[in-house]
C-alpha positions in Angstrom: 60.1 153.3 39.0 60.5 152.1 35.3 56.9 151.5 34.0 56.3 149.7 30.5 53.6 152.8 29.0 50.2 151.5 29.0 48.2 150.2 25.6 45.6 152.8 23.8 43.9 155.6 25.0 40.3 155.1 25.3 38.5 156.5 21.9 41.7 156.6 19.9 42.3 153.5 17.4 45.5 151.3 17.6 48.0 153.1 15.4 50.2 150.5 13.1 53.6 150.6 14.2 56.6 151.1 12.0 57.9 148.1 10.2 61.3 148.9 11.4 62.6 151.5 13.8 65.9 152.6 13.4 65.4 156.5 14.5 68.6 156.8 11.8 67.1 160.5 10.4 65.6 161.7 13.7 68.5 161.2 15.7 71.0 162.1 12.3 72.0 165.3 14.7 73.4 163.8 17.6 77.0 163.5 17.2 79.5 160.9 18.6 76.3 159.6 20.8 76.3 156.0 19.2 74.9 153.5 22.9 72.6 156.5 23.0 71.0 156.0 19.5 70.8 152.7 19.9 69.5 152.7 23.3 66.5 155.6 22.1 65.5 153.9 19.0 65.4 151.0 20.9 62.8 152.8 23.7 61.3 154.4 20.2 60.7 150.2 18.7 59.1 149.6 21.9 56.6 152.7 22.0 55.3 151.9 18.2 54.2 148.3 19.4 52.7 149.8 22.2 50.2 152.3 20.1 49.6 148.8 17.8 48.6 146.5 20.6 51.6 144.3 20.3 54.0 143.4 23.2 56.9 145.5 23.5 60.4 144.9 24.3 60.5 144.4 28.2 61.9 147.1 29.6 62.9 148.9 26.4 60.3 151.8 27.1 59.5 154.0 30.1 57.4 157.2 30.8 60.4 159.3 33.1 64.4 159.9 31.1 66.7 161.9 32.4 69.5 163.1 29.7 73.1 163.8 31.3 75.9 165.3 30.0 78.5 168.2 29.7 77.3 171.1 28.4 77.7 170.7 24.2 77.2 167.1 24.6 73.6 167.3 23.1 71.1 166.3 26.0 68.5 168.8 24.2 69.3 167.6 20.9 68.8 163.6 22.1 65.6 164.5 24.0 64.1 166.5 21.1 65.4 163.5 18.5 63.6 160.8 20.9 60.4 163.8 21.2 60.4 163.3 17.3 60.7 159.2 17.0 58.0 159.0 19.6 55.2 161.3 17.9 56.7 160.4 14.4 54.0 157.8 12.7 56.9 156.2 11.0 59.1 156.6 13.7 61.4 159.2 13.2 62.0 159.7 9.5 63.1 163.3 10.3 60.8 164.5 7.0 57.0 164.3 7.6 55.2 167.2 9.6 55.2 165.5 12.7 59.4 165.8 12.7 59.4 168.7 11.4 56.9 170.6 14.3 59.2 168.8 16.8 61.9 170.0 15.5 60.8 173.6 15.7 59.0 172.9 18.9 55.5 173.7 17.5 54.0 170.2 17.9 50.5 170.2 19.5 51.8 166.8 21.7 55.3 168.5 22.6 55.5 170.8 25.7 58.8 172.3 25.7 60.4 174.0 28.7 63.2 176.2 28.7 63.7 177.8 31.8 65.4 181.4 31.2 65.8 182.7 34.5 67.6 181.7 37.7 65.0 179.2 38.8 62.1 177.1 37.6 59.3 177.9 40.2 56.3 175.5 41.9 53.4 177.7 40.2 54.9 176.9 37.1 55.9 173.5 37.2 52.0 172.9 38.8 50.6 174.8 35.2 53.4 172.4 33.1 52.2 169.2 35.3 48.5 170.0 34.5 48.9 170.5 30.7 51.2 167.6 30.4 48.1 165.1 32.2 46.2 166.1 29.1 45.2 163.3 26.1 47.9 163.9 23.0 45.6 165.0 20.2 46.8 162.7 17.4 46.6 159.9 19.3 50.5 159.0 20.3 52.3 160.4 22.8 52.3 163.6 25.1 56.1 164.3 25.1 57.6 167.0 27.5 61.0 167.9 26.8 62.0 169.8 30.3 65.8 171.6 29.0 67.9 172.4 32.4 65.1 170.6 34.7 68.3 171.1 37.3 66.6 174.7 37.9 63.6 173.2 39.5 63.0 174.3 43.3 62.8 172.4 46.0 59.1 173.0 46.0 59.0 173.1 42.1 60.9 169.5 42.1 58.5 168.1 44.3 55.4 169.1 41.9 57.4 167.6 39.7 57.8 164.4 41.6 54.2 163.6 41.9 53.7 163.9 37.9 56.4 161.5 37.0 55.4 158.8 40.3 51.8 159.3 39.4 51.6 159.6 35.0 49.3 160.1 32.9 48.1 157.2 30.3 50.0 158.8 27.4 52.6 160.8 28.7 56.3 160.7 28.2 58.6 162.7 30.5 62.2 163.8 28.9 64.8 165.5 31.4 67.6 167.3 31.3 70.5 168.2 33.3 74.0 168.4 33.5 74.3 165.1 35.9 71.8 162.9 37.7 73.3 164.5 41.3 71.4 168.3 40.1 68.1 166.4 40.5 66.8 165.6 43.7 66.9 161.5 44.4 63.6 161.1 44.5 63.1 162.3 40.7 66.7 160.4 39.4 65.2 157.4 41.1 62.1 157.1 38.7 63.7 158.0 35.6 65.7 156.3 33.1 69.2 158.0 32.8 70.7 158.3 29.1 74.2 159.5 29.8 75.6 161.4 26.9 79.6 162.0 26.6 81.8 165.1 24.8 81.9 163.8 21.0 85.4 164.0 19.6 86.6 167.4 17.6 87.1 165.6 14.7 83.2 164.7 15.2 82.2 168.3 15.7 84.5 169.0 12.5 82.6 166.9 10.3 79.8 168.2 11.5 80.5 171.6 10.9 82.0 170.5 7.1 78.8 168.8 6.4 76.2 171.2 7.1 77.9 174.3 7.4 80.3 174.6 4.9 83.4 175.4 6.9 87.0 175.2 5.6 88.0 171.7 7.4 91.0 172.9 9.3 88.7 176.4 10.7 86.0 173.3 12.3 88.5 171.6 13.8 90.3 174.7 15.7 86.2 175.7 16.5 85.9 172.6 17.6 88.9 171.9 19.6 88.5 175.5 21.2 84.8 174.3 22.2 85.7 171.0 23.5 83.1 169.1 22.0 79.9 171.6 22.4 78.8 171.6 18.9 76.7 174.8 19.3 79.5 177.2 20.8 82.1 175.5 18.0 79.7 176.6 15.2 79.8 180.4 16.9 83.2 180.4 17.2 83.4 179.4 13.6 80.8 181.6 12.2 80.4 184.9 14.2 83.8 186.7 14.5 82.4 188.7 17.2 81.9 185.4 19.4 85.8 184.8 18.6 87.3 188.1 19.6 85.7 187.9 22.9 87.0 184.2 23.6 90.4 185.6 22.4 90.1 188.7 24.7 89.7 186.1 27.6 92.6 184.2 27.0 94.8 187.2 26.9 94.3 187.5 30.5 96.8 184.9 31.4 99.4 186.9 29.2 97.9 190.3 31.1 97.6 189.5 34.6 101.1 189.5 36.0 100.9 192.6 38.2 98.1 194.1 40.3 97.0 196.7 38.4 96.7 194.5 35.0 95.2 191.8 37.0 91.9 194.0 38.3 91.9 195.8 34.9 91.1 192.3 33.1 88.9 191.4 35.2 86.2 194.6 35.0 87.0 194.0 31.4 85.9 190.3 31.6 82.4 191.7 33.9 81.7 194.4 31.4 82.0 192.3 28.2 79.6 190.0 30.0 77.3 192.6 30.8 77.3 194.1 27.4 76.8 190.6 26.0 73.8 189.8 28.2 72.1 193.5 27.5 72.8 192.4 23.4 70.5 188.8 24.0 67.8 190.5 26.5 67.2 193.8 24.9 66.3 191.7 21.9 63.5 189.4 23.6 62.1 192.1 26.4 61.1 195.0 24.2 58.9 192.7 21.9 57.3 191.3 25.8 56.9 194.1 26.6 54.9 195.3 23.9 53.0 192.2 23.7 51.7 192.3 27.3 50.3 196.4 26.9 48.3 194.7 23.4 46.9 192.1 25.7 45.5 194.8 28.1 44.2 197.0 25.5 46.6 199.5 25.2 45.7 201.7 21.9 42.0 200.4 22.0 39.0 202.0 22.4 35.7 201.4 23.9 34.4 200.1 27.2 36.1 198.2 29.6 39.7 199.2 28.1 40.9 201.8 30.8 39.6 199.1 33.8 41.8 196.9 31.8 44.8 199.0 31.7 44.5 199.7 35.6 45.1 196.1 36.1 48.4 196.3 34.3 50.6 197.3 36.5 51.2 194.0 38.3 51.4 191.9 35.6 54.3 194.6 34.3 56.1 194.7 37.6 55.6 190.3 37.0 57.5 190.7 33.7 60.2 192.6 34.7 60.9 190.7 37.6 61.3 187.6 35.4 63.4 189.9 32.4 65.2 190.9 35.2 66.3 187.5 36.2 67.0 186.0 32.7 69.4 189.0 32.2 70.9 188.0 35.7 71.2 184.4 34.3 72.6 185.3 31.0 75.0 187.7 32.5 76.4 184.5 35.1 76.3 181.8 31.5 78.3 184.5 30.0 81.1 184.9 33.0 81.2 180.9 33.2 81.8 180.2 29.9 84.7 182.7 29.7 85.9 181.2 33.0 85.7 178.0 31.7 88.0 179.3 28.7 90.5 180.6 31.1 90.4 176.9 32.9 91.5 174.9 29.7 93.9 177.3 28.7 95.5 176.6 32.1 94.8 173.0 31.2 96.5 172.7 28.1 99.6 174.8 29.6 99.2 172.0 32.4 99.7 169.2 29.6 102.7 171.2 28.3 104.5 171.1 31.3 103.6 167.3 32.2 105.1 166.9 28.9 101.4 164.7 28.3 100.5 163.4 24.6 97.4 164.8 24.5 95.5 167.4 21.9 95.5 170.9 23.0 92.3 172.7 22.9 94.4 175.9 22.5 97.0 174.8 19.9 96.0 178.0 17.5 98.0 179.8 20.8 100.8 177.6 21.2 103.0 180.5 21.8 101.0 181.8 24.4 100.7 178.3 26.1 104.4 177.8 25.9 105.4 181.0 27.1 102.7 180.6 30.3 104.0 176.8 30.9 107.7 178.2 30.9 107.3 181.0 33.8 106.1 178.7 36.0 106.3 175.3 38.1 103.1 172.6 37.3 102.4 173.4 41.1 101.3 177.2 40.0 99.4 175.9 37.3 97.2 173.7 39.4 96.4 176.5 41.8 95.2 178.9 39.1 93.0 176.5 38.0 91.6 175.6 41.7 91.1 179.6 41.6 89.3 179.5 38.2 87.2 176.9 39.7 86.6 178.3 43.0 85.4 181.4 41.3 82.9 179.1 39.3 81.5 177.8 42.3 81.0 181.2 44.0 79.1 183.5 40.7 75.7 181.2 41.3 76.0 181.8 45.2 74.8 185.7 44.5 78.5 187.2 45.0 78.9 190.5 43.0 80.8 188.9 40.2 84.0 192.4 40.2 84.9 190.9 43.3 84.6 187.1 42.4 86.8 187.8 39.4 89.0 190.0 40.8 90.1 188.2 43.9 90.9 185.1 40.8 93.1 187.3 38.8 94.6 187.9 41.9 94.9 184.5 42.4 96.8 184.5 38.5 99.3 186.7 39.5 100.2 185.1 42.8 100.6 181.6 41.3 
């Protein structure tokens, strides 16, 4: 369903719209996304004639968008930039205090969800559908930027389904997901799809030139490396400890050529993980944890506070549950990413033995990939990489990731 949003709120006055909506400064971060820009400012043109009583652009605006694209390709950056050129009086100029609250997600109109565990589940997606049916206080929009919305269960997507058939007046639904397939039909159906594509290195270079300050020819190896994700390029650039572990994984192609190599790299490539995802979490539960003994009175005094501290229990046993699966989830992120590492290494030694004229995201190791390409037949090459992959598609399905890696290493050696 593609809806044209409605005119006015009852007791909120027409606000003027912009003269000109170009959405240039709130959409200044997405990179190498140039149909997208266009297409959102044009959605943003059509949403300020709304709020003034004019006629919009048919078709240009709708309340439901779903953002697709790899991961680095920026659906969270385009949905927050749209967020911002929506609830923007001037739509989008990426200065006032309306941009800059969207940009660090304190705006009173923006909900923003990022789900941090394994799943997104129906009790909370019935809470997020209830706040977002609320009237935006300044009179605009009520935006909800939904990050990984492909996390949803079934029961949680079909909450969600009955928001975005049934909207509220004002509010504005923003989606994202690696493709349109994560998302049940039903949703995909009634939303507007934006499909975002990997910008080009030399675009994630600039980028990391220009705001940054990186030595041009480090960006473009960070960016080459990343294939395109701006975020992971700017680690790779920045935070050497983010380097030596992507360099650690790509040594396992050099390491795995007997059995005993071939297990040891891959406890190596679990326990890095593991360290990695106890170095986020420990960070974000000990500060929870604290916060939730404050809430039930925990260093008070007076009446009431030791009823209040029996009760406390649950919501504990609640919070570790859900620390418990946001470690899990950071811990699989983690393993794919260096996974995905190992699968463009394989790529790029691939190209080398094709003889293709393509650029290498690993031509820092040229060695490495030429020495790889040389001791075997393209044949080998493809079957590691259906074995990377495999292995991929098995760590979400709750397989205890030793023996998912393992058996792949495995797979390395045997060609």
């Amino acid at each position: 369903m593609t809806a044209t949003a409605p005119g006015p709120a009852a007791g909120h006055p027409p606000i003027p719209a912009a003269d000109q909506v170009t959405g240039a400064a709130a959409f200044a971060d997405l990179t190498g996304q140039d149909a997208v820009v266009v297409q959102l400012s044009r959605a943003a043109a059509a949403a300020a004639s709304v709020l003034a009583g004019q006629r919009p652009e048919p078709g240009a605006m709708t309340h439901a968008w779903l953002f697709t694209g790899p991961p680095g390709s920026g659906r969270s950056v385009a949905a927050r930039a749209f967020a911002a050129a929506l609830l923007c009086p001037s739509g989008g100029c990426g200065e006032c205090a309306a941009c800059r609250q969207v940009q660090a997600g304190t705006h009173a109109d923006l909900l923003l969800v990022r789900p941090e565990g394994l799943s997104y589940g129906v009790k909370q997606t019935r809470e997020l559908v209830l706040r977002a049916a609320g009237a935006p206080t300044a009179g605009r929009w009520q935006v909800v930027v939904f990050e990984d919305a492909d996390r949803c269960t079934e029961q949680a997507a079909n909450a969600l389904l009955k928001a975005i058939e049934e909207p509220a007046p004002r509010t504005v639904w923003l989606l994202c997901a690696p493709s349109s397939e994560d998302l049940v039909p039903t949703i995909r159906s009634r939303c507007r799809v934006v499909s975002l594509i990997v910008p080009s290195s030399a675009s994630v270079a600039e980028v990391l030139v220009r705001r940054d300050g990186i030595e041009p020819a480090a960006a473009l190896a960070a960016a080459r490396a990343a294939q395109g994700h701006v975020g992971r390029a700017r680690r790779l650039a920045l935070d050497s400890a983010a380097a030596a572990r992507r360099a650690d994984v790509l040594r396992v192609p050099l390491q795995a050529t007997s059995l005993g190599p071939a297990l040891s790299a891959a406890a190596v490539l679990v326990r890095t993980a593991e360290e990695e995802s106890k170095a986020v979490t420990e960070e974000l539960d000990d500060p929870e944890r604290l916060a939730l003994r404050r809430a039930f009175g925990e260093g008070s005094t007076g009446k009431g506070v030791a009823k209040a501290m029996r009760g406390m229990s649950g919501a504990m046993k609640d919070l570790e549950d859900r620390q418990k699966s946001r470690t899990t989830r950071v811990k699989r992120d983690t393993l794919d990413q260096a996974l995905l590492d190992l699968a463009v290494f394989y790529r790029d030694v691939l190209m080398i033995q094709l003889g293709a004229d393509v650029e290498l995201a690993n031509g820092d190791r040229d060695a490495d990939l030429r020495q790889v390409a040389s001791s075997c037949p393209p044949e080998s090459t493809l079957r590691r990489l259906q074995a990377i992959m495999h292995c991929r598609e098995r760590l979400p399905l709750n397989v205890a990731p030793l023996l998912a890696l393992e058996e792949m290493t495995l797979a390395l050696v045997e060609g």
